[in-house]
C-alpha positions in Angstrom: 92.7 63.1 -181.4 94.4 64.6 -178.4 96.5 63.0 -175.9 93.7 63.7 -173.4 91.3 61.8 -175.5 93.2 58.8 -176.0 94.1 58.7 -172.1 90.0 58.3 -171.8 89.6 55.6 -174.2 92.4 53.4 -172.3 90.4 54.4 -168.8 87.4 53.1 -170.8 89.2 50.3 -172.5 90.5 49.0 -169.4 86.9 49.3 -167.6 85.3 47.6 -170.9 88.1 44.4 -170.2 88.0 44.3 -166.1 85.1 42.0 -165.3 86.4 39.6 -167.5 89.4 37.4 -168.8 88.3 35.5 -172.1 91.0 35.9 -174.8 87.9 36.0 -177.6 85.5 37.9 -175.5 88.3 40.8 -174.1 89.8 40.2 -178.0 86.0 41.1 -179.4 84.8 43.9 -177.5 88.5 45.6 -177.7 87.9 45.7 -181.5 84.8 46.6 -181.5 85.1 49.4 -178.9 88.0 51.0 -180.7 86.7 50.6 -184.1 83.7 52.9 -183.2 85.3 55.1 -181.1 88.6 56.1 -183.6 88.5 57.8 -186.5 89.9 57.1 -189.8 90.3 53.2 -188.9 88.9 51.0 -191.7 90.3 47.7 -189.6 91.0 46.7 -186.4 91.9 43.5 -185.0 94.3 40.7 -184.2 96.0 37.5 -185.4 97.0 34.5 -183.4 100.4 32.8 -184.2 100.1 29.0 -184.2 103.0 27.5 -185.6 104.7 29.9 -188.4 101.5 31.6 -189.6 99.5 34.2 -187.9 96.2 33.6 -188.5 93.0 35.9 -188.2 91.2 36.8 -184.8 88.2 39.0 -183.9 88.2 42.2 -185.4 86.0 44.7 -187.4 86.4 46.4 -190.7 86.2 44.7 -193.9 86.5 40.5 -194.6 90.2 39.6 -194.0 93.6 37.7 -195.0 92.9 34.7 -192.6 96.7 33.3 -192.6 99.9 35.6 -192.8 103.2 34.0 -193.1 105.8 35.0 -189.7 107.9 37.9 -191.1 105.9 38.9 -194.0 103.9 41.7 -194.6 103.4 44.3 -191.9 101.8 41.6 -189.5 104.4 39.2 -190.2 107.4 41.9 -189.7 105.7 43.0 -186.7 105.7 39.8 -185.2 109.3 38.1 -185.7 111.0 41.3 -184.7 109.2 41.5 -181.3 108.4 45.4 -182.1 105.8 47.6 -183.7 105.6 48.8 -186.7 104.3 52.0 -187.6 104.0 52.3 -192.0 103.4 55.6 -193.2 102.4 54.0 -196.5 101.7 50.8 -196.9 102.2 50.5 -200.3 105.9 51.5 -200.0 106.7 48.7 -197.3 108.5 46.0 -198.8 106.5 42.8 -199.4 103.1 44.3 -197.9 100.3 42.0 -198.0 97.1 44.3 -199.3 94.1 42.1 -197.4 92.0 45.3 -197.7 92.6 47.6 -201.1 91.6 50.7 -199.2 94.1 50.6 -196.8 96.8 53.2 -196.7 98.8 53.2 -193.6 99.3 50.8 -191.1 100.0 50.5 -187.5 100.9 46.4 -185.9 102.2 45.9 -182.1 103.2 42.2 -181.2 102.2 40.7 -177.8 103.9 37.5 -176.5 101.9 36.1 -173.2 101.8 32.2 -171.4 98.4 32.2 -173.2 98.6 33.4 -176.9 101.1 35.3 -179.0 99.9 37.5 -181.8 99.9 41.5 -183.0 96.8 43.8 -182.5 96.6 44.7 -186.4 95.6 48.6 -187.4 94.6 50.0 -190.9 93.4 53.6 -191.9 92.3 54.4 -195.5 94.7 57.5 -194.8 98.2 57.8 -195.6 100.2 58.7 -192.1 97.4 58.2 -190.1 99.8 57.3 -187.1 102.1 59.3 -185.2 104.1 58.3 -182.5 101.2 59.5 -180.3 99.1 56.8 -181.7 102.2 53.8 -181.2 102.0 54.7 -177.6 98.4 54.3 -177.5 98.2 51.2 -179.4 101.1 49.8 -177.0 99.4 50.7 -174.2 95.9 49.3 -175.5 97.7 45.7 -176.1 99.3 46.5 -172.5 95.7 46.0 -171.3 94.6 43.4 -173.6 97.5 40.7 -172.1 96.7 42.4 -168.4 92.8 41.5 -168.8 93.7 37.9 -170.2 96.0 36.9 -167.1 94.5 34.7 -164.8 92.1 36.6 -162.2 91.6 35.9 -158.2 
């Protein structure tokens, strides 16, 4: 997908999330919008930290690891060092957590906010899937996930 065509999706994205501030309804249609409009995405979603787990939010793709432990896994990594992680191959990152078998590469970006803390959560059956164009899509697409949660006028 070209630069062009991920600039569209965020215009779109941010459209989709602007009438509305709900973390689970802005969470739910983000999912589902990008699932269905990316290819080679078997999962997409987010998890929640509440105390030192992460545990499973809306998303689509196949049934899901509910709890991840805080620096574990991709997720977990993710998370505790505040940055995203971008794994060519998932099965060559150290202590990866395989919720869904067909998942190859990986792409997780953390969001901290006054209202929830969690990572938007990425998985293609493909190995290096995501490039650095994608991390800076992703980043901007959790960006507009906290913006659309903030408290409205």
């Amino acid at each position: 997908m070209t630069q062009e065509n991920y600039a569209l999706l965020l215009k779109q994205l941010a459209a989709l999330l602007s009438t509305e501030s709900d973390l689970q309804a802005n969470a739910a249609n983000l999912s589902s919008f990008l699932y269905h409009n990316l290819e080679q995405v078997n999962w997409l979603g987010f998890y929640y930290q509440q105390g030192d787990e992460l545990v499973l939010g809306p998303f689509h793709g196949q049934p899901a690891c509910t709890r991840l432990k805080i620096g574990q896994g991709v997720c977990g990594t993710a998370y505790q060092n505040k940055a995203t992680e971008l794994v060519d191959d998932v099965h060559a990152f150290d202590g990866h957590v395989a919720c869904d078998a067909a998942s190859e590469s990986e792409i997780v970006v953390p969001f901290y906010t006054e209202q929830v803390n969690g990572v938007l959560d990425v998985d293609s059956p493909i190995k290096n899937r995501f490039s650095d164009i994608e991390k800076e899509f992703f980043e901007a697409v959790t960006d507009i996930f906290v913006k659309s949660i903030q408290s409205k006028p």
